[in-house]
C-alpha positions in Angstrom: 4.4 28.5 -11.3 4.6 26.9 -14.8 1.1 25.8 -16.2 1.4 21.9 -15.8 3.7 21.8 -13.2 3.6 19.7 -10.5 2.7 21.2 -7.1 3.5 19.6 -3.8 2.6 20.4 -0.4 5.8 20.5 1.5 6.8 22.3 5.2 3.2 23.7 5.2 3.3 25.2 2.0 1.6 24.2 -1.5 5.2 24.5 -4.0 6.4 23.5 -7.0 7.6 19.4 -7.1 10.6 20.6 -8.7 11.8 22.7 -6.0 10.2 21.1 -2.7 13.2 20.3 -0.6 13.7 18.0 2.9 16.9 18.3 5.2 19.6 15.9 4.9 18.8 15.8 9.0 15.7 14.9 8.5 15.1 11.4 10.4 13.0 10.7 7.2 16.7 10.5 5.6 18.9 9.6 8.5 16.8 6.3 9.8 14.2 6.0 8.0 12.1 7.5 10.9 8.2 8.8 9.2 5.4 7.1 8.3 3.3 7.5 4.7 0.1 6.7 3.1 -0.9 6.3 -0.4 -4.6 6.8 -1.7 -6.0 6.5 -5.5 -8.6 8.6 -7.3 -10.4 7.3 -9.9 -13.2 9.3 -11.9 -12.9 12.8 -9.6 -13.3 10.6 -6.3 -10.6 8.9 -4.1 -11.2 5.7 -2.5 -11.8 5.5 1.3 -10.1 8.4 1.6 -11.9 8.2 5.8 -9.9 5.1 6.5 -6.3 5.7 5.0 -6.4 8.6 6.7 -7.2 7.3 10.0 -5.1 4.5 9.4 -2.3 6.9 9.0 -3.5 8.9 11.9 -3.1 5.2 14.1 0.7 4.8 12.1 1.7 8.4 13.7 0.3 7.1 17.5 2.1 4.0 17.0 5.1 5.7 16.6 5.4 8.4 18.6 5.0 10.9 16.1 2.1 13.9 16.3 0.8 15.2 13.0 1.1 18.5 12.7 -2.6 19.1 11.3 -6.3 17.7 12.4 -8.0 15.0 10.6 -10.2 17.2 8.7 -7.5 19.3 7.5 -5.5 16.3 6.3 -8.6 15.5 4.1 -8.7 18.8 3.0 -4.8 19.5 2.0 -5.0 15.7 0.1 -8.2 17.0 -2.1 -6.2 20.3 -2.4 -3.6 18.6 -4.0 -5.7 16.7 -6.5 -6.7 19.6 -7.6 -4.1 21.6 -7.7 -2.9 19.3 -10.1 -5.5 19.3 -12.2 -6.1 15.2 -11.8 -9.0 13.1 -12.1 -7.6 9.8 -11.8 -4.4 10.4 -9.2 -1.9 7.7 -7.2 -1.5 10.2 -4.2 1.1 9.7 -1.2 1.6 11.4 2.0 4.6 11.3 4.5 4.9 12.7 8.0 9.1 12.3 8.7 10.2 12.9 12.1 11.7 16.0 11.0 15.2 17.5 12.3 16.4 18.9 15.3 19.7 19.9 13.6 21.9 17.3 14.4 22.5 13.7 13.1 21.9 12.0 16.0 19.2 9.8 16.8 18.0 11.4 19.8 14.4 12.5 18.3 14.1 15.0 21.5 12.8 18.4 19.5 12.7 17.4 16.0 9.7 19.3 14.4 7.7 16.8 11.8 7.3 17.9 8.4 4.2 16.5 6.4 4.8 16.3 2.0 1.4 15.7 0.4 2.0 14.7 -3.9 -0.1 13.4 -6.4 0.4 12.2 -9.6 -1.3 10.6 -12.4 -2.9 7.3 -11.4 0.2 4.2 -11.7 -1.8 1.4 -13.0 0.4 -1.5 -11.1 -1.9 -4.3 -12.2 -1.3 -7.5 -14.8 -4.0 -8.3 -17.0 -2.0 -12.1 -17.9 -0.9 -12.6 -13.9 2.6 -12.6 -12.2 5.4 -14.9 -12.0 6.4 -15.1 -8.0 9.1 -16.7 -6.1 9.6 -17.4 -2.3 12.3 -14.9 -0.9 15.5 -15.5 1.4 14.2 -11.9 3.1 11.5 -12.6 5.9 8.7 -10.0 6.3 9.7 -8.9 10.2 7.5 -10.4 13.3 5.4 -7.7 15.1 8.0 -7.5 17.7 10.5 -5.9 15.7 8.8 -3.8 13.4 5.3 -3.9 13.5 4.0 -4.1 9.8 0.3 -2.5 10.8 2.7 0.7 10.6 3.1 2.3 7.7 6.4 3.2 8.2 9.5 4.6 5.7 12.0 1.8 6.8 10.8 -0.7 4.1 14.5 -2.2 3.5 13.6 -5.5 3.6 10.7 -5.0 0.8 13.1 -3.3 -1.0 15.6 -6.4 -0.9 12.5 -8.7 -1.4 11.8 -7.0 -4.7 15.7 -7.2 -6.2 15.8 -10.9 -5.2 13.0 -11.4 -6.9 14.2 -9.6 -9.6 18.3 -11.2 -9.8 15.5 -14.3 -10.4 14.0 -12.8 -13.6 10.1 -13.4 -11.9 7.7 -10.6 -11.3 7.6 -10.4 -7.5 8.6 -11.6 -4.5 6.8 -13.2 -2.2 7.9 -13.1 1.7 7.5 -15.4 4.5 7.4 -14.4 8.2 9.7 -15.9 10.7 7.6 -19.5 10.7 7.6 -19.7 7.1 3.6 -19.2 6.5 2.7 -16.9 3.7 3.1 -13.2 4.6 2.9 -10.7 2.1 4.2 -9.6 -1.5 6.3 -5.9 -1.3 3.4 -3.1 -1.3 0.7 -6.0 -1.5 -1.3 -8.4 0.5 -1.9 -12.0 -0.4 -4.9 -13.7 -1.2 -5.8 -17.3 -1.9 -8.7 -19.2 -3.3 -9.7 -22.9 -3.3 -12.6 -24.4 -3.8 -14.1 -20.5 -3.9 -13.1 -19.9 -0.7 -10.8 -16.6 -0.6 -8.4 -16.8 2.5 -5.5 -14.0 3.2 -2.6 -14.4 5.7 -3.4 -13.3 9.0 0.2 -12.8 10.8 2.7 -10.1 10.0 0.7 -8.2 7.6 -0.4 -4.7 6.8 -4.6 -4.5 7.2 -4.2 -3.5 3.4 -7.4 -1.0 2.8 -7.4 -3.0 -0.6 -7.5 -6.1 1.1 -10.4 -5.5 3.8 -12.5 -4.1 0.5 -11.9 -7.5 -0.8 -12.8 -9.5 2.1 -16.2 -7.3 2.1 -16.8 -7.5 -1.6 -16.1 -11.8 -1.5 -18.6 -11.8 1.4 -21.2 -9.4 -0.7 -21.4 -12.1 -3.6 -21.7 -15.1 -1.4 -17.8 -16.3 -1.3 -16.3 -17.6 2.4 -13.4 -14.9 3.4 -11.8 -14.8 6.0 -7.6 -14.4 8.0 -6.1 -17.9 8.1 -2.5 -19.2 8.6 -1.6 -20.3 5.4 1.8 -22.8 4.7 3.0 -22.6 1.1 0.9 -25.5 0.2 -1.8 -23.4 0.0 0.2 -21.3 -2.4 1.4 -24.5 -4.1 -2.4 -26.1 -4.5 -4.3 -22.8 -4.7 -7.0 -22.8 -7.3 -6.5 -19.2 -8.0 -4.0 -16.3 -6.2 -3.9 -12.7 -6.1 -2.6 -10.3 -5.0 -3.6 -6.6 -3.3 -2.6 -3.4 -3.0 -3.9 0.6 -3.1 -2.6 1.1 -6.8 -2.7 -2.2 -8.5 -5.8 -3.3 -7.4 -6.6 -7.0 -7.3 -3.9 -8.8 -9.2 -3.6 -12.1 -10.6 -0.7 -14.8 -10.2 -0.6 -17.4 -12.3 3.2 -19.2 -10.9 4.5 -19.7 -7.9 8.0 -21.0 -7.4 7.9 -22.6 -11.3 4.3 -23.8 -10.5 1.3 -22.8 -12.0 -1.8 -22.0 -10.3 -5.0 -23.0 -11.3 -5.2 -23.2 -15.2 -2.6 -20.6 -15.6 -4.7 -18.2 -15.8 -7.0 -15.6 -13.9 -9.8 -17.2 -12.4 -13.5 -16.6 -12.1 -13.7 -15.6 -8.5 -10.7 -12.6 -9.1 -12.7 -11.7 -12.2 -15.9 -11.5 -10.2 -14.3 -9.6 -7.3 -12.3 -7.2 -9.9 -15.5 -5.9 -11.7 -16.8 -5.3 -8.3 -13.7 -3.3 -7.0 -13.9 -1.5 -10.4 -17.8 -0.4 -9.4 -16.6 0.0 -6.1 -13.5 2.5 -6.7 -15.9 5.9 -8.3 -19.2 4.8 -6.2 -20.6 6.9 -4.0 -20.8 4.4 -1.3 -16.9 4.0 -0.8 -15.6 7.0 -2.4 -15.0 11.1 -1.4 -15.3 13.3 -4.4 -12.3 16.1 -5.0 -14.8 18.8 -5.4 
């Protein structure tokens, strides 16, 4: 191996990125059949590592799909990686795909999972100045189709959330569930503030990891949090919004639909909760170091 080259963990095996291959029968590639989880490290220590990995542990049961290594060796193969990359400061993604039981069909009966492991330097997804978002056409789907608790690799309709919001010439998208009440942006959760209270949508949603640290660190300096149904008025007449997610952080929007939100600005509540997520990410308290 190359010094500086990427390594991967891929079919059991720690390998160079630029060799790691998956079957084209792979379900991963055939339906979009596997789940995934993605994890920072910042300063030599990666955030809640304990909980995305157990949330990707409750992603596999949801789906049927066994993970082909214990809890503790997860942990271990992620920090592995880190290091075998030589990062400090890392945006790091596993996937378990349903693997292949040599045929394209769907039948899953004796496909053997296969679990990839990268990690790369930290993607800073945040916006110092705020995002422009627009209301979608694509609907984020109800729990009885496609549960969005999981994890999963069939994220089509983010995917066409993001180029209509793009055809637009605005930052992001931001998706509705079936009702029409605020749902989530593609890869991030929603957040809105009024009179310092910070509410987040409570239907259709992925418990982002981001946004439950959120909801703790508003209660820990004295701001009302909590899941609400929220229309797109409360977009619309929001003091301040942001949004969440594992590798951008807490991000500001300043327009919704051509309307601006607050002063146009971040606000003082995001700017209070992002110095405390920035403590938060390297601190002993909420963090696992590499080693």
């Amino acid at each position: 191996m190359n010094a500086g080259e990427r390594i991967a963990y891929v079919g059991g095996a720690f390998v160079p990125e630029a060799t790691a291959t998956v079957s084209i029968l792979d379900h991963a590639v055939l339906y979009g059949d596997g789940v995934f989880e993605t994890v920072v490290a910042w300063q030599g220590r990666i955030f809640r590592l304990d909980d995305h990995v157990r949330r990707f542990l409750r992603s596999c049961m949801a789906v049927a799909l066994d993970c082909p290594v214990t809890e503790d060796r997860l942990k271990d193969l992620v920090m592995t990686t880190v290091r075998r990359n030589g990062l400090q400061d890392a945006y790091i993604k596993w996937i378990l795909t349903r693997g292949s039981n040599g045929t394209p069909l769907m039948d899953p009966t004796g496909c053997v999972p296969n679990l990839i492991i990268m990690a790369r330097p930290y993607i800073d997804r945040s916006s110092p100045t705020g995002l422009r978002v627009k209301t979608v056409a694509i609907r984020r789907p109800p729990g009885h189709v496609l549960d969005a608790h999981v994890k999963s690799l069939n994220y089509l309709n983010l995917v066409m959330a993001k180029i209509e919001a793009r055809a637009a010439a605005v930052d992001q998208a931001l998706m509705l569930d079936v009702r029409g009440r605020l749902c989530e942006a593609p890869g991030f959760n929603v957040f809105v503030v009024t009179d310092e209270v910070v509410r987040t949508p409570r239907h259709d949603v992925l418990r982002g990891i981001t946004r439950e640290t959120t909801m703790h660190l508003a209660a820990e300096l004295g701001y009302q949090a909590y899941e609400s149904e929220l229309e797109l008025y409360d977009a619309y007449t929001a003091d301040e919004m942001f949004l969440t997610s594992t590798a951008g952080g807490l991000v500001p929007v300043v327009e919704v639909d051509g309307r601006t939100v607050g002063d146009g600005e971040p606000g003082p509540v995001l700017s209070a909760l992002q110095n405390a997520y920035r403590e938060a990410l390297s601190s002993a308290r909420w963090s696992t170091p590499i080693g």
